[in-house]
Every structure is written in C-alpha cells, then in structure tokens.
N, C-alpha and C positions, 0 to 999 in steps of 0.2 A: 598582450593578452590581459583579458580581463576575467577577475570576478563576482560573484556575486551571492551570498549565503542570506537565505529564509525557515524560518519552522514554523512550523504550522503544528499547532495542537488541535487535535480530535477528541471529543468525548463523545462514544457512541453511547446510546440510551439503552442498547439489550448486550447480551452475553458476546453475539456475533450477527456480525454483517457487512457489509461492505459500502462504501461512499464511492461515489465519480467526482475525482479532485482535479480532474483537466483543468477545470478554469480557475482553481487557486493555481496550478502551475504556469498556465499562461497569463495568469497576472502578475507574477514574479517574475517572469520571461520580459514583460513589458517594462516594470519597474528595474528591470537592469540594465536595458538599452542593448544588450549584447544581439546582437544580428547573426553572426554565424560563430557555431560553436556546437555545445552537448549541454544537456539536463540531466543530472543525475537526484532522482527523489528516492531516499529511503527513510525504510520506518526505523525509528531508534528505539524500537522496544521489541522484545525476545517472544511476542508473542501476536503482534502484529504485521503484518504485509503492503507490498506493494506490489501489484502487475498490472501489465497492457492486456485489455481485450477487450470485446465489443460490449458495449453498452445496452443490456440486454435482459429482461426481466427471467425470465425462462433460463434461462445460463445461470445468471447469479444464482439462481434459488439451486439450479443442475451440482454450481459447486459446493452450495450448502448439503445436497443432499450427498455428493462423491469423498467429501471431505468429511463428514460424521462417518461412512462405512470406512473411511482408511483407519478414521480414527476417532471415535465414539466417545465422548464427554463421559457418560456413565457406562458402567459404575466405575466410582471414580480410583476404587482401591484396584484396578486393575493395571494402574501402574505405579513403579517403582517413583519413580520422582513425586505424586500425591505423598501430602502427610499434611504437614502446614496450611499449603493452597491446595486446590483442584483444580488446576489448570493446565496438565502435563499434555492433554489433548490439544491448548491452544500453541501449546511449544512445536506441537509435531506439523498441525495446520501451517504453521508458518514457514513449516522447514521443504513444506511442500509448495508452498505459494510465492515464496522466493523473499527475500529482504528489497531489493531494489529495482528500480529501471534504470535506461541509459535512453534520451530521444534525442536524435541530432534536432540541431539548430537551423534552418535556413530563411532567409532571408526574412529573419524575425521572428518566424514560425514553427511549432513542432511539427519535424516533416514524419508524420505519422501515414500509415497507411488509412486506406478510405477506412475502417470500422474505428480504428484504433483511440483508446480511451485510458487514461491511465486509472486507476482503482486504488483504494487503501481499503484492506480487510482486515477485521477487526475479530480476533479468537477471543478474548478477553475482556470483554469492556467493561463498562457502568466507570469507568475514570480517566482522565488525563491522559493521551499516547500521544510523543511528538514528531513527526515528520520533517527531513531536513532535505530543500529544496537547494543546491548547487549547481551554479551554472559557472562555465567556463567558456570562453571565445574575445571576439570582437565584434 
C-alpha cells in the first residue's frame, strides 16, 4: 500500500464562491502513480468546503441562493459566535456543505459518476484556505 499527500492553497477573490478543483485532484492522482485505491480531499479550514456535484452554473448560483436563506451573512449581530469576526454564517455554510470527499480509484482514474465534479466552496474568502489532497492504494 501506498501513499501519497498534496495541498493545495485557494485564494478566492470575493466573500463566497465556489472553484471546480477536479483537475488539481487528477493531477495529484497522476503524480502519485497509485492506480487503484481512494481520494480523500478536505478543506482544512472551519469555514470552507468540499462536495461532489455537477458542474453547473444554475446550481452553483441555486446553492449560493439556498445557503444565504439557511443562513444569511447579515446582519451579522444575529449570531452569538459574531463579535471579533463576522463570519458565523460561513461556519454554518460549511457545516452544511460537508468538510470532505472520498472517490475511489480505478484504474488510475476517479471512477466518478457521468456529472460528478469535485467542488471547494468558499464561506469566507479574500485569503489563503488550504486543501489536503490523500490518496491511498496501489
């Protein structure tokens, strides 16, 4: 068994959005030779995400809009955690959006389904978020 650890830093340029990081993941898949195995990519910061779904303009914006109604940026004294930061909204987005994936490995390839795309969503930006890309097999 082999394998194989990458990060990948994101600086998104607004508050929230989302990146398609498939092809930094299948370039890590590549630089590690591992053929059959799992991927596991999470975000390592408490206010960003990672999920699978379809790569889709209409959607993304869908989650931007279903994600402000769960949990609304402003105003921002409407939660307890605000005082120092204002970010208590990009803590809850994440907790809805999930921390990580798992995509098997097969024969060199993410055996994903036909849409499937992996995602990094971003609650919090304008600075540095790290993403840690592990892969295990042979």
């Amino acid at each position: 068994m082999q394998s194989y650890r990458k990060e990948l830093t994101i600086r998104y340029p607004k508050r929230r959005g989302y990146v398609n990081i498939t092809s930094q993941v299948e370039d890590a898949l590549r630089e590690s030779g591992i053929k059959e195995g799992l991927v596991l990519v999470n975000s390592m910061h408490i206010t960003s995400s990672v999920f699978i779904n379809d790569d889709e303009n209409g959607l993304l914006s869908d989650f931007e809009v279903w994600l402000e109604k769960l949990a609304p940026e402003k105003p921002h004294n409407q939660y307890n955690h605000n005082g120092y930061e204002d970010n208590a909204d990009a803590h809850l987005k994440r907790q809805v959006m999930g921390r990580e994936v798992v995509v098997a490995v097969t024969n060199s390839k993410l055996d994903f389904g036909t849409w499937e795309q992996i995602f990094y969503g971003e609650y919090d930006g304008m600075r540095d978020k790290r993403l840690l890309i592990k892969i295990i097999g042979e």
